[in-house]
C-alpha positions as semicolon CSV with decimal commas, in nm:
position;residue;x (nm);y (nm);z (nm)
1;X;9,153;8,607;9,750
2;X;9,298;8,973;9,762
3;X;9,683;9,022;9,689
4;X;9,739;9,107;10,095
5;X;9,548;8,874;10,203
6;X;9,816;8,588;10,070
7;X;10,015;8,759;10,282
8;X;9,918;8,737;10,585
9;X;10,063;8,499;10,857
10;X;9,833;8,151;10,938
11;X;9,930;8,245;11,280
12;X;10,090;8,465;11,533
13;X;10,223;8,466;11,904
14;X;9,958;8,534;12,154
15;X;9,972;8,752;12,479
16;X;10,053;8,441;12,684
17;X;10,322;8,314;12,439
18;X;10,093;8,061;12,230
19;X;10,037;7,999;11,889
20;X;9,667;8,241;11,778
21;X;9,515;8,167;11,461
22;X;9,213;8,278;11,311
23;X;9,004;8,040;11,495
24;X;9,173;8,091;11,832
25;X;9,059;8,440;11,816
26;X;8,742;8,560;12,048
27;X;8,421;8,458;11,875
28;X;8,277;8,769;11,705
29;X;7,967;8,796;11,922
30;X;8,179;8,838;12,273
31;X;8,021;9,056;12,507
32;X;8,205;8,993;12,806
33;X;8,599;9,144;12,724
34;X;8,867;8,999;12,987
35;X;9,192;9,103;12,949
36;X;9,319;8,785;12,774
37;X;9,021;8,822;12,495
38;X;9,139;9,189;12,439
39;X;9,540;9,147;12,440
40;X;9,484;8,861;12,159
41;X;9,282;9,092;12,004
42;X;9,580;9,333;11,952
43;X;9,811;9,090;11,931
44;X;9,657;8,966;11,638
45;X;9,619;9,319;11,450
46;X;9,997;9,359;11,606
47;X;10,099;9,030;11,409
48;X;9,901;9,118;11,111
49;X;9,644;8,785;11,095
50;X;9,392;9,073;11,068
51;X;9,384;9,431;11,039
52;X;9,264;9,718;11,284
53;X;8,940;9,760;11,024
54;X;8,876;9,374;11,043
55;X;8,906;9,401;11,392
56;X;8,664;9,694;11,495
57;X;8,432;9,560;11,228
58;X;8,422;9,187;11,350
59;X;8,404;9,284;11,742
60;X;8,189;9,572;11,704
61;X;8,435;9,824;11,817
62;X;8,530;10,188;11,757
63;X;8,859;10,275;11,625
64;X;8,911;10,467;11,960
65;X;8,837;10,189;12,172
66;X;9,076;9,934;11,986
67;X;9,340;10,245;12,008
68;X;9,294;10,270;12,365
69;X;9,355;9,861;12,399
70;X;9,661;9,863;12,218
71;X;9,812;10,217;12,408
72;X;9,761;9,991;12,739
73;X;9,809;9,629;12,604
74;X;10,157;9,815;12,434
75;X;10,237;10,015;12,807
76;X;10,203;9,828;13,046
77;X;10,065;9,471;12,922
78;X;9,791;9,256;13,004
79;X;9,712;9,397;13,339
80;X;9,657;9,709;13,197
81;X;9,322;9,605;13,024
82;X;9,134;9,490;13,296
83;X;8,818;9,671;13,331
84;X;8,845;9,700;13,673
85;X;9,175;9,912;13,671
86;X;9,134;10,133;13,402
87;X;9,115;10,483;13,558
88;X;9,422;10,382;13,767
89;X;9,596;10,304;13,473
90;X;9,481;10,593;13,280
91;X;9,560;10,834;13,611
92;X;9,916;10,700;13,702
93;X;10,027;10,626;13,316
94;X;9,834;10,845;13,088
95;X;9,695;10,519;12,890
């Protein structure tokens, strides 16, 4: 086991105020991102159970698109990541 790795916490607080661990998180092979799925996501790289290259490496995403989760999740919350209201959010806000 690497050095950081001990360090890590066994869990964190979730976007809806629950306990996320490891195995809470979205399975690696999600394809269909609600909100909830991506605000654990940065919740967890927020809380340090993994980091931001674990994260775009175990979901498949670009460093850009886990930046642009976090800049909303961080903003404006959970809303802010639905698909569906993006371009208001990124109109009105600058997310």
């Amino acid at each position: 086991m690497l050095e950081n790795q001990k360090m890590r916490p066994v869990s964190v607080i979730g976007p809806m105020g629950d306990k996320l661990t490891l195995k809470d998180l979205p399975k690696r092979d999600t394809r269909r991102w609600v909100s909830r799925r991506k605000a654990e996501v940065v919740a967890a790289v927020e809380g340090g159970l993994i980091t931001v290259d674990e994260a775009c490496e175990r979901y498949n995403l670009s460093l850009e698109e886990f930046a642009s989760w976090q800049r909303a999740y961080d903003r404006l919350g959970v809303p802010a990541l639905r698909a569906t209201r993006v371009q208001f959010y990124r109109d009105r806000f600058g997310i």
